[in-house]
Backbone as XML, in Angstrom:
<?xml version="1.0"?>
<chain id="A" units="angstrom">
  <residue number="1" name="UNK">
    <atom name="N" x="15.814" y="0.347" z="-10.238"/>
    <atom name="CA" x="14.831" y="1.408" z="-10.245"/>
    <atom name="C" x="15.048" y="2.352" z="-9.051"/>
  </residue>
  <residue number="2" name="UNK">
    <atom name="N" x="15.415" y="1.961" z="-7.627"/>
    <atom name="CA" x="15.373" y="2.728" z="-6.725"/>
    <atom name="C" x="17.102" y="3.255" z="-6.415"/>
  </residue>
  <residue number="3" name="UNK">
    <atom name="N" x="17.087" y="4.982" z="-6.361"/>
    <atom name="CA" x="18.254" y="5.225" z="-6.355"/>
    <atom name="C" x="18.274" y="5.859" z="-4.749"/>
  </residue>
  <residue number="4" name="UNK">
    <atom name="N" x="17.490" y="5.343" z="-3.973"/>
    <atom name="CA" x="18.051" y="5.565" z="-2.163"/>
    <atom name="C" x="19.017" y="4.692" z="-1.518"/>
  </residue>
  <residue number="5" name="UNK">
    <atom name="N" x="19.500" y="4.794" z="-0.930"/>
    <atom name="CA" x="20.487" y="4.597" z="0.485"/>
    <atom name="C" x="19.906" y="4.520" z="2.014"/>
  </residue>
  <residue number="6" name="UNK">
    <atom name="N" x="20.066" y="3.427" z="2.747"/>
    <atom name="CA" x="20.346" y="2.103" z="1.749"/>
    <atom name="C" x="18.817" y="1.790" z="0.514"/>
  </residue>
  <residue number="7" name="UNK">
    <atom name="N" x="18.726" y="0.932" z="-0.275"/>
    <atom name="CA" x="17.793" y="0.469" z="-1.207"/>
    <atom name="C" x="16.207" y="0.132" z="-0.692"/>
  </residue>
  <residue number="8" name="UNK">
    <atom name="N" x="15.150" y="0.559" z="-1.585"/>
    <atom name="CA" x="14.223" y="0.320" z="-1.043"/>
    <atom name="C" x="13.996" y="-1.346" z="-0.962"/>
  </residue>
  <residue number="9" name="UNK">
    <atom name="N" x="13.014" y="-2.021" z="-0.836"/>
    <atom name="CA" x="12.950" y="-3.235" z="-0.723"/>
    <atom name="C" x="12.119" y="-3.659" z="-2.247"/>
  </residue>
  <residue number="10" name="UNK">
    <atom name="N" x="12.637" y="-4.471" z="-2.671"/>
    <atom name="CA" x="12.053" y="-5.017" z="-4.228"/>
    <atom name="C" x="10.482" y="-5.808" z="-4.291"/>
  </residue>
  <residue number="11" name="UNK">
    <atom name="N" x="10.307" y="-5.687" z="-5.240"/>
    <atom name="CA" x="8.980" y="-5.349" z="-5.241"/>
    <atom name="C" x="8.255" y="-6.965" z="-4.604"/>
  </residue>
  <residue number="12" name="UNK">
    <atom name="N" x="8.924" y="-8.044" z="-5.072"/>
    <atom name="CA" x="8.908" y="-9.228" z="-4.629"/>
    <atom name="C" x="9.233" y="-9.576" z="-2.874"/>
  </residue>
  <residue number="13" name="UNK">
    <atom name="N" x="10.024" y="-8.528" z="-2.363"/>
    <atom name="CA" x="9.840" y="-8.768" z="-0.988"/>
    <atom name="C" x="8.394" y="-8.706" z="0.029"/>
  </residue>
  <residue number="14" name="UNK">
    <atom name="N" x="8.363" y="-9.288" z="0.993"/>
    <atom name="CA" x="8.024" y="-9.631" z="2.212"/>
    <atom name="C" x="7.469" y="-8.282" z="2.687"/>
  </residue>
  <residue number="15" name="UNK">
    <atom name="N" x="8.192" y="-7.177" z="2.641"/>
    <atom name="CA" x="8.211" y="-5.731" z="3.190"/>
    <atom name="C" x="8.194" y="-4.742" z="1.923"/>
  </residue>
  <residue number="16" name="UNK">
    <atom name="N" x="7.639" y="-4.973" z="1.232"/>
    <atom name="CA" x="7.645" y="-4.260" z="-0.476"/>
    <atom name="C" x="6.742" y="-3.194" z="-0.373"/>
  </residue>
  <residue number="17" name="UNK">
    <atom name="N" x="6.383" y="-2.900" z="0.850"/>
    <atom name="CA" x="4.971" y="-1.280" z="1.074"/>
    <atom name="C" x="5.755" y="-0.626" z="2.261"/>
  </residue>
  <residue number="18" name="UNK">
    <atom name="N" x="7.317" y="-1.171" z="1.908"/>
    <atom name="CA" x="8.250" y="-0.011" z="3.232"/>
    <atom name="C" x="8.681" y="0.973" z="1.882"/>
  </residue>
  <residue number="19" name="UNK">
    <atom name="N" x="8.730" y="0.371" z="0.889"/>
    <atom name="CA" x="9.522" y="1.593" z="-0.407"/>
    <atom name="C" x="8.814" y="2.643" z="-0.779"/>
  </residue>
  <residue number="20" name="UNK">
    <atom name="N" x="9.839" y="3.856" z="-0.558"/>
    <atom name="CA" x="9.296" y="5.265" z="-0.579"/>
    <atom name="C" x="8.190" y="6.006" z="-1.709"/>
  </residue>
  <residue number="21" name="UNK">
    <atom name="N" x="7.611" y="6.874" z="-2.103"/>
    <atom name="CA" x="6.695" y="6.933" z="-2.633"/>
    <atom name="C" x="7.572" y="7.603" z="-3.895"/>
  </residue>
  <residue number="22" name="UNK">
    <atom name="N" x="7.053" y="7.425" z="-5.060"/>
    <atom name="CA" x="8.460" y="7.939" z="-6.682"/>
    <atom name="C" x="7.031" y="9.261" z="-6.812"/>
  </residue>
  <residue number="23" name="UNK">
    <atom name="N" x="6.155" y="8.226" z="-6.888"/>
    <atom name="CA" x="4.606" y="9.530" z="-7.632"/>
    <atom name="C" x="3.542" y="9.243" z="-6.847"/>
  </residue>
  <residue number="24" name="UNK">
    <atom name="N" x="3.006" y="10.546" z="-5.982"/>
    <atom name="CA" x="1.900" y="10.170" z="-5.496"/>
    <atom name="C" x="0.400" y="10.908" z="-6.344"/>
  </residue>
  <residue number="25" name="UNK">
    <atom name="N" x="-0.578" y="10.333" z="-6.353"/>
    <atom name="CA" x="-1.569" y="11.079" z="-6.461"/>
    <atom name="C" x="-2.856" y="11.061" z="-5.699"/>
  </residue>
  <residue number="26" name="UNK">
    <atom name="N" x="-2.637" y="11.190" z="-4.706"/>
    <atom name="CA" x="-3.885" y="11.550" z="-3.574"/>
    <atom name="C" x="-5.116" y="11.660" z="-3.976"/>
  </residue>
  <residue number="27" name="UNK">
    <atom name="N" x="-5.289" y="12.519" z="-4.798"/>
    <atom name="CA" x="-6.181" y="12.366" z="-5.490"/>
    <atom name="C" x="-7.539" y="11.848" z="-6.677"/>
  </residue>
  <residue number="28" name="UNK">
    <atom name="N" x="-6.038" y="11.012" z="-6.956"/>
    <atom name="CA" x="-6.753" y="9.277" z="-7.267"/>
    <atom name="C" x="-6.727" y="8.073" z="-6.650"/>
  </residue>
  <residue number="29" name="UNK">
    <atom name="N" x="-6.452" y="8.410" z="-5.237"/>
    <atom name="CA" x="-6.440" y="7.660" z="-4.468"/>
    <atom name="C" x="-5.345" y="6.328" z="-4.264"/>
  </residue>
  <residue number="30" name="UNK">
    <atom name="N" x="-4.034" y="6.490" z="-5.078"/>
    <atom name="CA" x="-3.252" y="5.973" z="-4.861"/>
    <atom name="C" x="-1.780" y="6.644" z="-4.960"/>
  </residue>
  <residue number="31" name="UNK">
    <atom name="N" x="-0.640" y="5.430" z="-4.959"/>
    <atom name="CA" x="0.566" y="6.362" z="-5.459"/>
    <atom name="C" x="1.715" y="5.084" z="-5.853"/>
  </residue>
  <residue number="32" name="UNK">
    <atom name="N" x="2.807" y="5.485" z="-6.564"/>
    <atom name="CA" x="3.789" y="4.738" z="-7.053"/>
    <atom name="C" x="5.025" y="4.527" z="-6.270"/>
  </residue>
  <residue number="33" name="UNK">
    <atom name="N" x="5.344" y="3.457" z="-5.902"/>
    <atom name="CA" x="6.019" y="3.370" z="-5.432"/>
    <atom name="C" x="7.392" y="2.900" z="-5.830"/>
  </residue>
  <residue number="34" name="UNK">
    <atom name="N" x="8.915" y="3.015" z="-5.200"/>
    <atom name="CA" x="9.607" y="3.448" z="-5.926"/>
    <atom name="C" x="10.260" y="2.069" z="-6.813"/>
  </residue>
  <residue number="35" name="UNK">
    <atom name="N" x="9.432" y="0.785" z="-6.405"/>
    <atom name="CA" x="9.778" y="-0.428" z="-6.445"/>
    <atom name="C" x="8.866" y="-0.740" z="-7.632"/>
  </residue>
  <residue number="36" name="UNK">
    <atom name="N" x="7.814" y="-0.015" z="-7.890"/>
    <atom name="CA" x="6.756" y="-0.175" z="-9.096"/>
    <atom name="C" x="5.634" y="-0.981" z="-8.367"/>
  </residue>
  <residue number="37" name="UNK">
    <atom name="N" x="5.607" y="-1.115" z="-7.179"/>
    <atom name="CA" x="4.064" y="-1.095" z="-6.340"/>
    <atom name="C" x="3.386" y="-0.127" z="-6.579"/>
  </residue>
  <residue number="38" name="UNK">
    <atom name="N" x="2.215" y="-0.145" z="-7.054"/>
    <atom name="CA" x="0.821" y="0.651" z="-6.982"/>
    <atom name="C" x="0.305" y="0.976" z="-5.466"/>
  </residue>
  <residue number="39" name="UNK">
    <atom name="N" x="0.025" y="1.315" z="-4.762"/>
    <atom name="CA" x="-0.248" y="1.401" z="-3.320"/>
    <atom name="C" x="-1.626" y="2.500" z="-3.080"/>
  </residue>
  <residue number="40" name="UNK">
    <atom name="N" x="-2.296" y="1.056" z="-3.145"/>
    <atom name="CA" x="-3.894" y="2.328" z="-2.756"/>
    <atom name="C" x="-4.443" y="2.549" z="-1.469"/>
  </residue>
  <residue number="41" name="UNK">
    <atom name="N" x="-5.211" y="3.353" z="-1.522"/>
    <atom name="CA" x="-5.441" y="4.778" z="0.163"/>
    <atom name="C" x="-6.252" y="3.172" z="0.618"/>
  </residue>
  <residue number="42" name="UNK">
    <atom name="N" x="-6.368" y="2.265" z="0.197"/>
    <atom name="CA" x="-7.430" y="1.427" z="1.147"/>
    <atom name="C" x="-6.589" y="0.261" z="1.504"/>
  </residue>
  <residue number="43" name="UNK">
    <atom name="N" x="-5.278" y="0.647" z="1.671"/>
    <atom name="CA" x="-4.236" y="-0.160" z="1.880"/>
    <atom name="C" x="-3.499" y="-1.250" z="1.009"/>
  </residue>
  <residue number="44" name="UNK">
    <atom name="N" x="-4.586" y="-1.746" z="-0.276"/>
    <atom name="CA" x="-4.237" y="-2.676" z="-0.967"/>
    <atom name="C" x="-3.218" y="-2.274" z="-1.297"/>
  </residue>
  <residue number="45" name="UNK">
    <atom name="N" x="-2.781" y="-3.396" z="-2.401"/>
    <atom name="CA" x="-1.768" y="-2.591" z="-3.813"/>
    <atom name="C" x="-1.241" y="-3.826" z="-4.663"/>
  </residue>
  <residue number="46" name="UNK">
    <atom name="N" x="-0.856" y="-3.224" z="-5.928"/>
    <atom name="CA" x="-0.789" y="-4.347" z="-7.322"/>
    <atom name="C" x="0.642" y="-4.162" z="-7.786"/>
  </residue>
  <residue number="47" name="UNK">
    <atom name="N" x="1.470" y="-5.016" z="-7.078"/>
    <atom name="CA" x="2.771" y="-5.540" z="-7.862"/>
    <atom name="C" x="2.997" y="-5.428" z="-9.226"/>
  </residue>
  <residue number="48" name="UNK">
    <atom name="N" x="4.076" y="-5.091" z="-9.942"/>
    <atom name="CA" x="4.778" y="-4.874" z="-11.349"/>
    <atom name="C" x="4.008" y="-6.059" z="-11.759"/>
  </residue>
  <residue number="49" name="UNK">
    <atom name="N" x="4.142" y="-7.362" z="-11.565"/>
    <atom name="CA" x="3.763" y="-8.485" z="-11.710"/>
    <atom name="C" x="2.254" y="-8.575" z="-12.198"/>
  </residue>
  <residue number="50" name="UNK">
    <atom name="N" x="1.551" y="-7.986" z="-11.675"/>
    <atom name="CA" x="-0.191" y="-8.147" z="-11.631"/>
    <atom name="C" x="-0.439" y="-8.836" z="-10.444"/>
  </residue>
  <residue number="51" name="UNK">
    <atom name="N" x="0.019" y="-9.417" z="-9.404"/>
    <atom name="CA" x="-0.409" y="-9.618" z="-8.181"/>
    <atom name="C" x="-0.977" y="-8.786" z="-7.592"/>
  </residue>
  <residue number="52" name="UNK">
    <atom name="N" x="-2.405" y="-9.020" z="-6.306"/>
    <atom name="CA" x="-2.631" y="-8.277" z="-5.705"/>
    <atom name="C" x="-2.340" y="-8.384" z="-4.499"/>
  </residue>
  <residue number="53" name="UNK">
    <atom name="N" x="-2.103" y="-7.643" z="-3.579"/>
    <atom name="CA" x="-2.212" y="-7.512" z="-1.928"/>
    <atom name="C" x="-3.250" y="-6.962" z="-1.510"/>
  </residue>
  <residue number="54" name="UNK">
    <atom name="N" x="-3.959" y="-8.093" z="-0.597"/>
    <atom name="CA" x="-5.303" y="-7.156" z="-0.057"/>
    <atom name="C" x="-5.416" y="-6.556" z="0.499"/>
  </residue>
  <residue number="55" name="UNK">
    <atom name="N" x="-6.421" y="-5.664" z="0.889"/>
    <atom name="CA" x="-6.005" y="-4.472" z="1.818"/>
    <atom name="C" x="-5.994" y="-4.938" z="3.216"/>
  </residue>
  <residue number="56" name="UNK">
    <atom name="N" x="-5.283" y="-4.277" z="4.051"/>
    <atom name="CA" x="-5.591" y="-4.601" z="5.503"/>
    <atom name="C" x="-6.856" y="-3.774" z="5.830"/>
  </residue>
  <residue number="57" name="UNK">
    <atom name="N" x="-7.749" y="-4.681" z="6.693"/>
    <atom name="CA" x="-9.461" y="-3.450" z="7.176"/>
    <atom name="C" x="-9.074" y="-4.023" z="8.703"/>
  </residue>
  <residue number="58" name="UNK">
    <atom name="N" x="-8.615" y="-3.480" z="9.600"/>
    <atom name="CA" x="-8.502" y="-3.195" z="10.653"/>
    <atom name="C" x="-9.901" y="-2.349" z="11.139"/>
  </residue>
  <residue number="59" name="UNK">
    <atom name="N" x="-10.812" y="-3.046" z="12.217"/>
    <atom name="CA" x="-11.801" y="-1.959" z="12.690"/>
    <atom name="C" x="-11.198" y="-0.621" z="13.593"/>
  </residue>
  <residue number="60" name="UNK">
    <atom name="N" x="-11.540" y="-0.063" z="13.149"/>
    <atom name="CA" x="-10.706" y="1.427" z="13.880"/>
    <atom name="C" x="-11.657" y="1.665" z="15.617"/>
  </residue>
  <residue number="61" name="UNK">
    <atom name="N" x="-10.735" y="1.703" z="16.651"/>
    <atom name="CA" x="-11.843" y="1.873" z="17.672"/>
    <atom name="C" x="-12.761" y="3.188" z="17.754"/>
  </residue>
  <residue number="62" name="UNK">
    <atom name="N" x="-12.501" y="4.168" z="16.664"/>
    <atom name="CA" x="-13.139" y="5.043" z="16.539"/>
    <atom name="C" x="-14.827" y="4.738" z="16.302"/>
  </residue>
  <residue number="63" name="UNK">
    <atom name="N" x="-15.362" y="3.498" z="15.421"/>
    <atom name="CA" x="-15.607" y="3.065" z="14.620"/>
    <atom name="C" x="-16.713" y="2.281" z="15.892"/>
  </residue>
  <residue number="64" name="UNK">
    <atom name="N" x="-18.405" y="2.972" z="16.190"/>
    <atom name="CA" x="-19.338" y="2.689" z="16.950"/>
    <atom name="C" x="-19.033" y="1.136" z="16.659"/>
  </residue>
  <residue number="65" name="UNK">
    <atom name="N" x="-19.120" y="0.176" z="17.802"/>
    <atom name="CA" x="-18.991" y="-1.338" z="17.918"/>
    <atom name="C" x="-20.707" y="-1.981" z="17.345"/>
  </residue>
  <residue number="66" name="UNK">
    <atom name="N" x="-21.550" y="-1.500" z="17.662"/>
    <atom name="CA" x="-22.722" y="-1.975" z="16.348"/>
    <atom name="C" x="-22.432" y="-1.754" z="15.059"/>
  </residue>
  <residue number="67" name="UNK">
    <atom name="N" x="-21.304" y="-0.770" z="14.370"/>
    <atom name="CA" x="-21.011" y="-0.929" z="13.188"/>
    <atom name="C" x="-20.041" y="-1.806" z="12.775"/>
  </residue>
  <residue number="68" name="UNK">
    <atom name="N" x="-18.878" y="-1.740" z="13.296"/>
    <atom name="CA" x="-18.229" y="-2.686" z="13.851"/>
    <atom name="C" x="-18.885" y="-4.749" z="13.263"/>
  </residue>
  <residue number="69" name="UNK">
    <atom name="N" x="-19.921" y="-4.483" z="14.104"/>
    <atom name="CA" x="-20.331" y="-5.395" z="14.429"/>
    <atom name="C" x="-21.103" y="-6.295" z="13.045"/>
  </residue>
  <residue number="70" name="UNK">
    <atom name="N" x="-21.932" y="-5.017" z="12.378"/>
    <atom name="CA" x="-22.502" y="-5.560" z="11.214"/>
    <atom name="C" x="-21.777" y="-5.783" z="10.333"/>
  </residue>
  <residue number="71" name="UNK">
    <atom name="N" x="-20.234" y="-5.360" z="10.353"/>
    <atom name="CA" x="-19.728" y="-5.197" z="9.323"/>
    <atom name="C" x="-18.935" y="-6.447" z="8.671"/>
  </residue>
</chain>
């Protein structure tokens, strides 16, 4: 599926959300990746397979520490 140099990483790898984007749509809040990862704006994403990857939620230090906190 992926015609870059060197190859993106297959969809079954370890590092499978380093492969470049084939179709994005921002606007639905995700995009295709060139490995056939789904890759959504909330970090998740759903393997060719039907597997999911959960999203990473990192608290942002932007992000008041009482909210933070309840969250």
């Amino acid at each position: 599926m992926c015609a870059h140099t060197p190859a993106c990483p297959k969809a079954e790898a370890a590092d499978c959300l380093a492969a470049r984007v084939s179709d994005a749509h921002p606007d639905q809040g995700w995009d295709l990746l060139c490995n056939g990862v789904l890759l959504f704006e909330d970090t998740g994403a759903l393997l060719p397979d039907g597997q999911i990857i959960a999203p990473s939620r990192v608290a942002s230090l932007a992000t008041p520490v009482r909210e933070r906190l309840a969250a």
